[in-house]
N, CA and C of each residue as an Amber inpcrd file, in Angstrom:
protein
   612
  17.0470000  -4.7850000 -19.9050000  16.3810000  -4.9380000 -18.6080000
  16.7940000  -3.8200000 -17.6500000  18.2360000  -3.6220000 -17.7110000
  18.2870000  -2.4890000 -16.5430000  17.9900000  -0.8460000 -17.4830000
  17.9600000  -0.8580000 -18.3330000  17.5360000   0.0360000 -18.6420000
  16.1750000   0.5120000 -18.6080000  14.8320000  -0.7300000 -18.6760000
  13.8490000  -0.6260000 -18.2620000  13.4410000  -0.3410000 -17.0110000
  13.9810000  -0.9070000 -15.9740000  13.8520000  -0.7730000 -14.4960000
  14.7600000   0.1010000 -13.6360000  15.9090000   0.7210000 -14.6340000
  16.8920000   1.9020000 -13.7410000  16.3430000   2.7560000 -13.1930000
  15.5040000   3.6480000 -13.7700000  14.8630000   4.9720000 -13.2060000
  13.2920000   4.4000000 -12.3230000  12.7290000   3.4440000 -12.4950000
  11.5730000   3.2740000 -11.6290000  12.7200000   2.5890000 -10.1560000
  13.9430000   1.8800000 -10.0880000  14.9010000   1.8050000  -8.9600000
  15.5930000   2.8840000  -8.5070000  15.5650000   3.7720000  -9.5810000
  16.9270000   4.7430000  -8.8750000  15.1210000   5.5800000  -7.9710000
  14.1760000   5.8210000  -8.3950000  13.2890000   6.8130000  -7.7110000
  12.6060000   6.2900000  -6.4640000  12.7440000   4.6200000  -6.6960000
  12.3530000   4.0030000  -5.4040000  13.7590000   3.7480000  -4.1920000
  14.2690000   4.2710000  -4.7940000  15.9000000   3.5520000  -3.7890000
  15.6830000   5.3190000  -3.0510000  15.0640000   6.3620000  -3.8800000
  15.5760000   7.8780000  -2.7410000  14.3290000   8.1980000  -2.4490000
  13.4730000   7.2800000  -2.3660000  11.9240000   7.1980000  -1.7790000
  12.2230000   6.4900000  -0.2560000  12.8160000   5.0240000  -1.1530000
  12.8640000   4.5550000   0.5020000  14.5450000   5.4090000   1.0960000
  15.2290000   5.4170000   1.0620000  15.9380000   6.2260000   1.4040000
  15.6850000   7.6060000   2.8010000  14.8800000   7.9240000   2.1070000
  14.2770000   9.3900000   2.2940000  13.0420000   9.1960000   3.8610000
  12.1630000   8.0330000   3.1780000  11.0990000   7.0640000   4.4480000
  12.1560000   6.6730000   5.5920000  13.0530000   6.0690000   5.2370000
  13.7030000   5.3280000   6.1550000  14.3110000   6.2080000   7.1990000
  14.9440000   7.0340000   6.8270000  15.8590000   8.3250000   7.6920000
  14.8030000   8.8680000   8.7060000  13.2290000   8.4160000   8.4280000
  12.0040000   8.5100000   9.9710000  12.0450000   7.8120000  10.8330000
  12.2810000   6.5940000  10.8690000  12.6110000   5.3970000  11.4070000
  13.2900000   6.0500000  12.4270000  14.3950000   6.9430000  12.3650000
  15.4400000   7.3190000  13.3300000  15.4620000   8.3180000  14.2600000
  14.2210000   8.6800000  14.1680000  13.7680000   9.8960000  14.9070000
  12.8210000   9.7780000  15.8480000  12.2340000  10.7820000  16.7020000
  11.8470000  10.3570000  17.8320000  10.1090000  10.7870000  17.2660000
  10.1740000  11.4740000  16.1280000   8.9270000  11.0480000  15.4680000
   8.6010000  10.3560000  14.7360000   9.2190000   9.1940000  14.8610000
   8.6310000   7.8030000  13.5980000   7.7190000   7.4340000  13.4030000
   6.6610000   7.2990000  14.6290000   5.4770000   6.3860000  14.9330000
   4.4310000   7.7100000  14.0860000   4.6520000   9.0910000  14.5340000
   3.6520000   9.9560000  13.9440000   4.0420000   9.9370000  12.1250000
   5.1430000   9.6200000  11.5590000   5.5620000   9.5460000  10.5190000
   5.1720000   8.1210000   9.7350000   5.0290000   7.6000000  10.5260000
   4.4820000   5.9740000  10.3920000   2.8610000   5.9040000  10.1170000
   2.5870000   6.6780000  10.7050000   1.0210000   6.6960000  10.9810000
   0.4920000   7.4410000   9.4110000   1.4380000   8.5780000   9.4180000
   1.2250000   9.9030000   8.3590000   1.4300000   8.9450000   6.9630000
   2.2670000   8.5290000   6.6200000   2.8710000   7.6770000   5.4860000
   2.0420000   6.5710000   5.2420000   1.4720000   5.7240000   6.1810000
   0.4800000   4.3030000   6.2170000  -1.1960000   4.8690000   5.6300000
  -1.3030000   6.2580000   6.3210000  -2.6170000   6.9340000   6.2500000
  -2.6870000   7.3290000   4.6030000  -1.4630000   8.7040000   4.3490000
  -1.2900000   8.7660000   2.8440000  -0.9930000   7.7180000   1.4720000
  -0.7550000   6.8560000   1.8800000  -0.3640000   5.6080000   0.7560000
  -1.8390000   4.7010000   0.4590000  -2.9120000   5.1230000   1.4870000
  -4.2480000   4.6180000   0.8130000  -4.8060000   5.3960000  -0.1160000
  -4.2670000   6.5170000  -0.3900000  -5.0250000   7.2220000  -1.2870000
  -4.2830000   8.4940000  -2.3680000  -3.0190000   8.3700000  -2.0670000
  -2.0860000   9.0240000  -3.0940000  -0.3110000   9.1230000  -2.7930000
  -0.2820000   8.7190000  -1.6460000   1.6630000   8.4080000  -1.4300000
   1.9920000   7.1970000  -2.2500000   3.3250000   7.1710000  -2.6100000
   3.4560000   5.9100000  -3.8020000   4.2190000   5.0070000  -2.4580000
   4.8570000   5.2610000  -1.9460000   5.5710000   4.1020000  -1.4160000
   4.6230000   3.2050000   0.0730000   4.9660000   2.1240000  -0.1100000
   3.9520000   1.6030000   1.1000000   5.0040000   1.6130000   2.1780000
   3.9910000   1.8140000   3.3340000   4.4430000   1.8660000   4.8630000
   5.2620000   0.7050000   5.1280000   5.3060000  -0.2740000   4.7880000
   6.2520000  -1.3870000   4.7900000   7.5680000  -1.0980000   4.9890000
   8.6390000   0.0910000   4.5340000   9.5860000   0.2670000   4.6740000
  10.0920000   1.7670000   5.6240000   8.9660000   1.5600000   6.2200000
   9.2560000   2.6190000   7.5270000   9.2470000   1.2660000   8.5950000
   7.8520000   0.6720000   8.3850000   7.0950000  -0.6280000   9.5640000
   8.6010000  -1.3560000   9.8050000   9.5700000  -1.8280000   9.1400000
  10.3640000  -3.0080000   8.8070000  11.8100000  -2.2330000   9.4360000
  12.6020000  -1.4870000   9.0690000  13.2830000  -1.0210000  10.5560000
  12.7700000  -0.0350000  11.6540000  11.8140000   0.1400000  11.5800000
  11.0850000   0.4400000  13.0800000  11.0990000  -0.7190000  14.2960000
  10.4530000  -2.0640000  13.4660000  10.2620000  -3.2470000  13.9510000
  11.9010000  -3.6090000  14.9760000  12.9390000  -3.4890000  13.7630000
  14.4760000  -3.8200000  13.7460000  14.6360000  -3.2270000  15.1550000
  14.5240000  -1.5750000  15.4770000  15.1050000  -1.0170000  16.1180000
  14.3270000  -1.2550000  17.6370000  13.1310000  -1.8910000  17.2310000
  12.7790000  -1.8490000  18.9000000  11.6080000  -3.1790000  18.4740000
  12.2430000  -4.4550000  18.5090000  11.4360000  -5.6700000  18.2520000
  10.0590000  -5.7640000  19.1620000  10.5630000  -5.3610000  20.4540000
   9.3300000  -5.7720000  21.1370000   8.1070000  -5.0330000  21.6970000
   8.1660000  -3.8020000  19.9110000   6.9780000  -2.7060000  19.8730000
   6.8220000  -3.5810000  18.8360000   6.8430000  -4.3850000  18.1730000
   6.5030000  -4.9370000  16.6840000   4.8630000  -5.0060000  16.8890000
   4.3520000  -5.5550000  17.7760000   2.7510000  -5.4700000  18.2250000
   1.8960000  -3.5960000  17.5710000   2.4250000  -3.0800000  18.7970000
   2.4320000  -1.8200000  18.6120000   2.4340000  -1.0170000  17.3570000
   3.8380000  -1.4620000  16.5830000   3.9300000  -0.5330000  15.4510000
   2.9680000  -1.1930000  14.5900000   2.7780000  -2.5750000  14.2300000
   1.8550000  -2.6810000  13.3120000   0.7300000  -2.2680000  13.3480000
   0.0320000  -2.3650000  14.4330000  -1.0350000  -1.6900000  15.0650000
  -1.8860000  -0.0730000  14.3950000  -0.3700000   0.5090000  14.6340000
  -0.4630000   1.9730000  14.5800000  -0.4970000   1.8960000  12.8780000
   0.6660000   1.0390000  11.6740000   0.3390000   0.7860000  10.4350000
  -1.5190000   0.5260000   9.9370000  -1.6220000  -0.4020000  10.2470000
  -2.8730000  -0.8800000   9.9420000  -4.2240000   0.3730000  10.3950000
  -4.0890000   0.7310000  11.9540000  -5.8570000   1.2420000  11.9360000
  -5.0900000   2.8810000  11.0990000  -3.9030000   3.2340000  10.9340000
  -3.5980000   4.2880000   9.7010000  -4.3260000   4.5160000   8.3010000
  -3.7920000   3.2240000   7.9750000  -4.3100000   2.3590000   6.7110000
  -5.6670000   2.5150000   6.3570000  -6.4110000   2.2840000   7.0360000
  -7.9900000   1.6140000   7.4350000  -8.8470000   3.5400000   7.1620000
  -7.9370000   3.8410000   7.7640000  -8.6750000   5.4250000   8.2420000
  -8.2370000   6.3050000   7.0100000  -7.1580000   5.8680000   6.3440000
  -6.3260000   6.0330000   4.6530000  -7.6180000   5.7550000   3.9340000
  -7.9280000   4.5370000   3.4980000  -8.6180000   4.1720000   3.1570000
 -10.3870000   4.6950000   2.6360000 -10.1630000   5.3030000   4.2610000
 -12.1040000   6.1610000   3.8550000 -11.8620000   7.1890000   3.4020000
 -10.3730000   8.1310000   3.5480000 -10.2910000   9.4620000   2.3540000
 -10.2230000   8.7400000   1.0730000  -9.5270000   7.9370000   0.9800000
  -9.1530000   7.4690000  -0.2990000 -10.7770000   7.3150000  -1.2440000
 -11.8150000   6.8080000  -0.2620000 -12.8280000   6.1630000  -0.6180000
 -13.8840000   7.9950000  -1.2430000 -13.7280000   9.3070000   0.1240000
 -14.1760000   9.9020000   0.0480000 -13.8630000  11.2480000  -1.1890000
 -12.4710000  10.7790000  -1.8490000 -12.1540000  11.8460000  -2.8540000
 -12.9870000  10.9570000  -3.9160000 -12.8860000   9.6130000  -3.8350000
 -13.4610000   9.2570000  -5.5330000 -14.8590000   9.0720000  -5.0710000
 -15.5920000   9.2940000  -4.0030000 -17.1000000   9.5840000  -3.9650000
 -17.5870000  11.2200000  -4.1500000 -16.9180000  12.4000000  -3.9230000
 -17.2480000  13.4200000  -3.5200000 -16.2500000  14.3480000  -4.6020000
 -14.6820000  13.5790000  -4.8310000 -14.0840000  15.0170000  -5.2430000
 -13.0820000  14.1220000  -6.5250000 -13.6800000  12.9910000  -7.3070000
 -13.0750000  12.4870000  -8.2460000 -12.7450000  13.3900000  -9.3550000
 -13.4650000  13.9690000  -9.7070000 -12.9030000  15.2620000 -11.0290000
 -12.1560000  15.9120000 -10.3750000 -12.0450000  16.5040000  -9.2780000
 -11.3250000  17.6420000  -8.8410000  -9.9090000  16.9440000  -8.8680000
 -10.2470000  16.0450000  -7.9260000  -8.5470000  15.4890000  -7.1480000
  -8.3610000  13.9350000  -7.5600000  -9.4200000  13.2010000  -7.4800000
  -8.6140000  11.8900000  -8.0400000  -8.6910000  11.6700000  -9.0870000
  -9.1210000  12.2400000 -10.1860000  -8.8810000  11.6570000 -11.7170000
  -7.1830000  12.4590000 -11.6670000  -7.0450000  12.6930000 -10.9810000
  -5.5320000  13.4270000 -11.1870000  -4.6640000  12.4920000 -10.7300000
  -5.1600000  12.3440000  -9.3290000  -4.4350000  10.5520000  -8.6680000
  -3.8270000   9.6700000  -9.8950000  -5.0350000   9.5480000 -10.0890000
  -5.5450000   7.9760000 -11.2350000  -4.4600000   7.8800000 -12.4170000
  -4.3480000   9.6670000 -12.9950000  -3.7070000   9.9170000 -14.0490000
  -2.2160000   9.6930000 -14.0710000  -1.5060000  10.7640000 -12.6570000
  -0.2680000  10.2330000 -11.9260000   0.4850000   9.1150000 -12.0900000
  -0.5370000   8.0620000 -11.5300000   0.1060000   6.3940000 -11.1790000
  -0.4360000   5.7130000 -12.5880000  -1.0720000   6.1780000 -13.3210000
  -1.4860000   5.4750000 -15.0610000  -2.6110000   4.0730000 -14.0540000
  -3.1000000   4.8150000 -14.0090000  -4.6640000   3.4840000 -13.1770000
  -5.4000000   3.5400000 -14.0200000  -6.0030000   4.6570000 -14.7510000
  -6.9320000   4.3280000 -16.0220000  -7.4590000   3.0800000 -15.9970000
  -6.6310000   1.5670000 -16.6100000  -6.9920000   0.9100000 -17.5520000
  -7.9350000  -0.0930000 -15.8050000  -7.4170000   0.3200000 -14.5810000
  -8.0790000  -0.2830000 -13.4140000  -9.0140000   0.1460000 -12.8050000
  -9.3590000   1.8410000 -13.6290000 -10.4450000   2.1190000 -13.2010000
 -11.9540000   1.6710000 -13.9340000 -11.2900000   1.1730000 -15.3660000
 -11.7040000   0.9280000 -16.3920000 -12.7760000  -0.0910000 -15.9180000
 -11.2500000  -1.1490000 -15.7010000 -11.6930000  -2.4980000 -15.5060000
 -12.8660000  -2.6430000 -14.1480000 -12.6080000  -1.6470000 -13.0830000
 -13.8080000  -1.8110000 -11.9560000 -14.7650000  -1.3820000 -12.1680000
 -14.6920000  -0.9420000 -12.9690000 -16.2850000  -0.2820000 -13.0740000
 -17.4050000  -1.2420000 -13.7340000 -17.2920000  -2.3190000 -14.2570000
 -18.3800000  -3.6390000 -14.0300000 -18.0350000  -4.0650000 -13.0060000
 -19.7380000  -4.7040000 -12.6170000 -19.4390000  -5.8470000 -11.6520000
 -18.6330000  -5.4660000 -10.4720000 -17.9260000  -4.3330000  -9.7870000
 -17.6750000  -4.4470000  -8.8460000 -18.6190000  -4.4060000  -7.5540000
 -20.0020000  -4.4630000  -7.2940000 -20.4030000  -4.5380000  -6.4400000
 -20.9220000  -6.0300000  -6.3790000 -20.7480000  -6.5060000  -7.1650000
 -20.4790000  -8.1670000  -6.9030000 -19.2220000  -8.9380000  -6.2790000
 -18.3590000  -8.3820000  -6.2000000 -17.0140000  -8.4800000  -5.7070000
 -16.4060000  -7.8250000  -4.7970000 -17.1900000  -6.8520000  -4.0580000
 -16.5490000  -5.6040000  -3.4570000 -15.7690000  -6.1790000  -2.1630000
 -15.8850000  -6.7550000  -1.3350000 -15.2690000  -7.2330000  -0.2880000
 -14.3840000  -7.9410000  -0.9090000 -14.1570000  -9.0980000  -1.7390000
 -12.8830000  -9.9120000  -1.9120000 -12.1320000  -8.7630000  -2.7600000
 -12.9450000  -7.7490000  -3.6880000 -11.5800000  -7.1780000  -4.1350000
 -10.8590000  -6.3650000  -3.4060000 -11.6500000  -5.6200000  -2.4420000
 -10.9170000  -4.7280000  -1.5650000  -9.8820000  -5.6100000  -0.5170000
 -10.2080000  -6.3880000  -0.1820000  -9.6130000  -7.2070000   0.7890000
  -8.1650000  -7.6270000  -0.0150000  -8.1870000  -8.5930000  -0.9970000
  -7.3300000  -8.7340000  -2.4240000  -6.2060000  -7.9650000  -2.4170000
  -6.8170000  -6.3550000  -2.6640000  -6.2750000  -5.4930000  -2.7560000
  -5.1670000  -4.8280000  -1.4800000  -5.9890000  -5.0980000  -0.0990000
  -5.1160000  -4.5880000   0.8340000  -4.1550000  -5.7330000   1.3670000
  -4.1050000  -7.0430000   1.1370000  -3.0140000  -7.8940000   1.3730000
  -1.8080000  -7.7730000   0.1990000  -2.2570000  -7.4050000  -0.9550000
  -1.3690000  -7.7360000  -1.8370000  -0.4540000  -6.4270000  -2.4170000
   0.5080000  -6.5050000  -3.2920000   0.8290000  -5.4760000  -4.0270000
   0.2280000  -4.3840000  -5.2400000  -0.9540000  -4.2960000  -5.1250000
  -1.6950000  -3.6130000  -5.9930000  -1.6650000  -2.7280000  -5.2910000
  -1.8830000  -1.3860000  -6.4120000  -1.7490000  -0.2770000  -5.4950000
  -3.0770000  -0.2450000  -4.6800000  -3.0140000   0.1960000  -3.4030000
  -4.5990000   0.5230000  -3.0040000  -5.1490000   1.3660000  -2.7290000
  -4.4490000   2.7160000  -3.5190000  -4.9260000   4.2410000  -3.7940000
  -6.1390000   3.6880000  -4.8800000  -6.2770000   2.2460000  -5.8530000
  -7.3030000   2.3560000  -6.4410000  -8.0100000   2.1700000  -6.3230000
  -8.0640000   1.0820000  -5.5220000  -9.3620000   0.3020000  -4.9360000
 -10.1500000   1.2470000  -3.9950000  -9.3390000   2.1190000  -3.2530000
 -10.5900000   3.0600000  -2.3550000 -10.8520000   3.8890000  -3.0220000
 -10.1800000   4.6670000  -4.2080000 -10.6890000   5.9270000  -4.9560000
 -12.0360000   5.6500000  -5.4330000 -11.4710000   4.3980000  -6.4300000
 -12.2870000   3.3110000  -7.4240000 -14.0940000   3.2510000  -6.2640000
 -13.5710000   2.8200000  -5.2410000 -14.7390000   2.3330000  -4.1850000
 -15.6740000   3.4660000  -4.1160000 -14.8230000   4.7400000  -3.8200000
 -15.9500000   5.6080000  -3.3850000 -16.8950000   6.0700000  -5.2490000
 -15.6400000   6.0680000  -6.2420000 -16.4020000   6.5070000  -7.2710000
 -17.6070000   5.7450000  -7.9910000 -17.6660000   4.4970000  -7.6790000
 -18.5360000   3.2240000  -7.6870000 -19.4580000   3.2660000  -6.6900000
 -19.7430000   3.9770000  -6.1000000 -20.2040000   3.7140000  -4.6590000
 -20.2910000   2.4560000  -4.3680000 -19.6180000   1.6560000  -4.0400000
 -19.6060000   0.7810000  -3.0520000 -19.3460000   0.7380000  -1.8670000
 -20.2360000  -0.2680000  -1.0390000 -20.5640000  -0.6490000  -0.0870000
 -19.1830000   0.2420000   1.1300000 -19.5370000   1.3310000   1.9010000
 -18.5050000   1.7780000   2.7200000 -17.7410000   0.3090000   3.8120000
 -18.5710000  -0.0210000   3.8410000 -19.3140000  -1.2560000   5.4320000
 -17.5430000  -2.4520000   4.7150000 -18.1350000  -2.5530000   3.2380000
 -16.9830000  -3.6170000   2.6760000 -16.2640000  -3.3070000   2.5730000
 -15.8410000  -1.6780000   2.0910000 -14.8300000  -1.1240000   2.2580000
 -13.4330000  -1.1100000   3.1380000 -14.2020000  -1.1490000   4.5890000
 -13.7630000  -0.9950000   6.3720000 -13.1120000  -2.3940000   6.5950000
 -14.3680000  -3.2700000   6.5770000 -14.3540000  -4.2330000   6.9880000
 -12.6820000  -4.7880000   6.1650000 -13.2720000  -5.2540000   4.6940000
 -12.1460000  -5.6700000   3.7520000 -10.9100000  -5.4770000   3.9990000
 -10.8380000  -3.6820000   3.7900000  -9.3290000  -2.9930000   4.4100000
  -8.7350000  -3.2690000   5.9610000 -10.0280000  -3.6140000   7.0650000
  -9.4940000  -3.6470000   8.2120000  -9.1000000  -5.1560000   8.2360000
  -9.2360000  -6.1900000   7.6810000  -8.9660000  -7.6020000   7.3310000
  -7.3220000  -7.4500000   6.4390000  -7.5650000  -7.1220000   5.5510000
  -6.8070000  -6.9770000   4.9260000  -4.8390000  -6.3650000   5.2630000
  -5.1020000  -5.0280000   5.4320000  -4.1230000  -4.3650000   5.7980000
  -3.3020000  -5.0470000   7.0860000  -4.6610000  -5.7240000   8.1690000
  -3.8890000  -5.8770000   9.3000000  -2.7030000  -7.1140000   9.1100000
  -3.6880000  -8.2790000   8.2070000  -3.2210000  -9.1970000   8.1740000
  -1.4800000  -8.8200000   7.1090000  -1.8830000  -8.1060000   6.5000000
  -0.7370000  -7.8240000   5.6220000   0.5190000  -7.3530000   6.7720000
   0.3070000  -6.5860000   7.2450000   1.1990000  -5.4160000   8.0690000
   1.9450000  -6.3950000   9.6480000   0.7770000  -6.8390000   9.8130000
   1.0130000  -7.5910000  11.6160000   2.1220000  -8.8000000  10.6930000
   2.1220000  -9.2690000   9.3310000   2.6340000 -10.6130000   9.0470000
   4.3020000 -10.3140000   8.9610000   4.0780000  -9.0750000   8.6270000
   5.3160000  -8.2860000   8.3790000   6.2400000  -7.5960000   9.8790000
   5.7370000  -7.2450000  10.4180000   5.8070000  -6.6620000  11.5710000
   6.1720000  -8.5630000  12.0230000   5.3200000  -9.3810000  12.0510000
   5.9500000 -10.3260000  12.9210000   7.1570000 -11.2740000  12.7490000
   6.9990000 -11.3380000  10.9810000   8.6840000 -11.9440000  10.4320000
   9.5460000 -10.9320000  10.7620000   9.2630000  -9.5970000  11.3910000
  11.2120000  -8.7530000  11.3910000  10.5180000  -9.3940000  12.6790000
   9.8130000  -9.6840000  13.8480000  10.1210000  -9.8280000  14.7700000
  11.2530000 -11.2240000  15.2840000  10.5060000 -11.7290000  14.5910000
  11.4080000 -13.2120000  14.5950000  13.1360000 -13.5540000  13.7460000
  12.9240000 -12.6540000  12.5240000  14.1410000 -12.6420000  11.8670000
  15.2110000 -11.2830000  12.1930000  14.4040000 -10.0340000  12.8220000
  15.1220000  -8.8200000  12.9430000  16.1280000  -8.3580000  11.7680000
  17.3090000  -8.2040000  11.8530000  18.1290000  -7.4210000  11.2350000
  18.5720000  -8.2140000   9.8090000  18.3140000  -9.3920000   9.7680000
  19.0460000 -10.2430000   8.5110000  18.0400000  -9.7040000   7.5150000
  16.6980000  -9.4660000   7.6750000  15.9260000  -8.7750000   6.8300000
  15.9040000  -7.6010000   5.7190000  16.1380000  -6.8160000   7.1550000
  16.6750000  -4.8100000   6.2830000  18.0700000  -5.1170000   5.8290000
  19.5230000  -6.1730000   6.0510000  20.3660000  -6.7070000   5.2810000
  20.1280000  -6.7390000   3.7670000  19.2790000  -7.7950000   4.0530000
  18.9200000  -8.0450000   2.7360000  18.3320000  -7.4560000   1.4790000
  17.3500000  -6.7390000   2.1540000  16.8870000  -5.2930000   1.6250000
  17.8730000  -4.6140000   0.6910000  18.8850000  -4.3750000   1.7190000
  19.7070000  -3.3790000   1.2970000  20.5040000  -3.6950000   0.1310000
  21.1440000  -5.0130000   0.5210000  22.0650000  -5.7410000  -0.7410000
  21.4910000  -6.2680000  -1.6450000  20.1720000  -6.4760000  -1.8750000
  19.2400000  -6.7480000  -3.0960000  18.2510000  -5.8210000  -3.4110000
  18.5210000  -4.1990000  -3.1250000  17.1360000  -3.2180000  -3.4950000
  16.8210000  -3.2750000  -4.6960000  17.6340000  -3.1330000  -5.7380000
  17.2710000  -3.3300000  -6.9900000  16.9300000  -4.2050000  -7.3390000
  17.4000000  -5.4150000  -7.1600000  16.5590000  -6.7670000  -7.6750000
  15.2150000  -6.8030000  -6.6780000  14.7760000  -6.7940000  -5.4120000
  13.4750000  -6.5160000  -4.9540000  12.6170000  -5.3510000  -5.9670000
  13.1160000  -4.3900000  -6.0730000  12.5420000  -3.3270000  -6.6430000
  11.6920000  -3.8590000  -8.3520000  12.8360000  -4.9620000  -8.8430000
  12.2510000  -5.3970000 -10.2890000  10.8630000  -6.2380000  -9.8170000
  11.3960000  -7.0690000  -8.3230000  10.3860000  -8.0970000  -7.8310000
   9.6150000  -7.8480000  -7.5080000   8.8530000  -6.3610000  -7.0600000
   8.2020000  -5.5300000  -6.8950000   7.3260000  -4.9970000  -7.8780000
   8.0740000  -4.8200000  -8.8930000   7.0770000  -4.4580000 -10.1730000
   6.4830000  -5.8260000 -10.6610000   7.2880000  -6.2140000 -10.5680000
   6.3560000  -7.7290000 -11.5230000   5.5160000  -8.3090000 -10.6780000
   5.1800000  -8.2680000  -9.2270000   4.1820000  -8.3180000  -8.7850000
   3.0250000  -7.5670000  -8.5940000   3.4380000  -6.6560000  -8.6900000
   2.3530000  -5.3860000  -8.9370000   2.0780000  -5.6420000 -10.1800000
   2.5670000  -5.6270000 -11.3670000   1.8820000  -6.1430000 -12.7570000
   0.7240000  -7.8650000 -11.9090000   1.3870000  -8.4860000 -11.6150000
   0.6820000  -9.7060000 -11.5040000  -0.7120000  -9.1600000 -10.9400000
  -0.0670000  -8.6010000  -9.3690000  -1.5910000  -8.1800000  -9.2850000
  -2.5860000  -7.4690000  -9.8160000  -2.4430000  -6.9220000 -10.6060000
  -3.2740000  -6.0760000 -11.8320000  -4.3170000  -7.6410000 -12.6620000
  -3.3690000  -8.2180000 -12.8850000  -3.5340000  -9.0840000 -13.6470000
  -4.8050000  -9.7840000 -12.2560000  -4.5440000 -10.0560000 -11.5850000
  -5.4330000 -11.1190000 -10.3100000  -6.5540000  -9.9400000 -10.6560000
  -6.4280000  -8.8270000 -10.5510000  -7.1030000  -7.9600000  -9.9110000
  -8.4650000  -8.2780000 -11.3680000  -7.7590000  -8.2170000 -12.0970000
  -8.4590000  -7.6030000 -13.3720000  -9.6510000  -9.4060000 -13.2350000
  -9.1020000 -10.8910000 -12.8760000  -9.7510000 -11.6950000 -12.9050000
 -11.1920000 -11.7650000 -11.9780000 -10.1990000 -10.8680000 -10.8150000
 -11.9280000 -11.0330000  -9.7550000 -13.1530000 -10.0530000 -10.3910000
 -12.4050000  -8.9260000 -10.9790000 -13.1510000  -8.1340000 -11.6580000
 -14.3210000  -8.6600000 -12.7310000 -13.5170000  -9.6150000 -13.2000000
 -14.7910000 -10.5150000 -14.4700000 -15.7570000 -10.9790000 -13.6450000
């Protein structure tokens, strides 16, 4: 087991590491914005661990910072949508290849315009990556409108829920973080497998 999950922890521990050391600067919020924007469509780590001691260090921007996470996200989202409508050979079959999405680009390509709002939506609350779902979106052409909408449902509710438990719990949180990264990090993958797995059901 730790041999399976050492190197996908040791690369996420100097990812967040690396995110986090923004948090402390007097450009966080533009780093916040930059990181929330890039993770819809090719950054691996989600804004979650910039959002979460940002929150810590100044609770009663928690409104604010999620804010600035989410319409990031949302606006992430329509590049994400516009490389796999316009520049999928060039730049996102390279994405796709990167993060091993293949078998999810596979799987969307039935039937996703029967599903396009719950999967996108699906997609931006949960741990699936959602560099696929907008690449996937634009290369499918689907619906931009479900796209927006979905992601702007989605992300906020994800981000503001987060943003509002450090508000209420603050520092016992990024604690915890810290003294369980590796075991989060396994808990992390196996939900991201799960959601593959959800993902792949709405897909039928």
């Amino acid at each position: 087991m730790k041999k399976i999950f050492g190197y996908p922890a040791q690369f996420m521990r100097q990812i967040y590491d690396w995110t986090i050391n923004w948090s402390k600067t007097k450009y966080a919020e533009y780093a916040l914005f930059c990181i929330s924007f890039a993770e819809s469509s090719f950054f691996p780590v989600p804004p979650d661990v910039l959002l979460i001691p940002m929150v810590i260090a100044d609770r009663k921007k928690w409104f604010r910072i999620a804010l600035i996470c989410s319409i990031a996200s949302v606006l992430g989202s329509l590049l994400g949508y516009f490389i796999g409508y316009a520049l999928f050979e060039l730049v996102g079959a390279k994405i796709v290849e990167m993060y091993n999405l293949q078998a999810v680009v596979t799987m969307l390509s039935e039937k996703y315009s029967e599903h396009a709002f719950l999967t996108v939506f699906t997609a931006a609350f949960t741990p699936i990556p959602f560099k696929a779902i907008t690449i996937t979106a634009g290369l499918f052409k689907i619906s931009i409108l479900s796209l927006f909408i979905g992601s702007a449902i989605g992300r906020s509710a994800r981000f503001f829920l987060v943003a509002g438990l450090i508000r209420i719990y603050g520092a016992k949180i990024q604690t915890f973080i810290e003294k369980y990264f590796n075991l989060l990090t396994i808990l992390f993958l196996i939900l991201l497998i799960g959601g593959f797995i959800l993902l792949k059901f709405i897909a039928e």
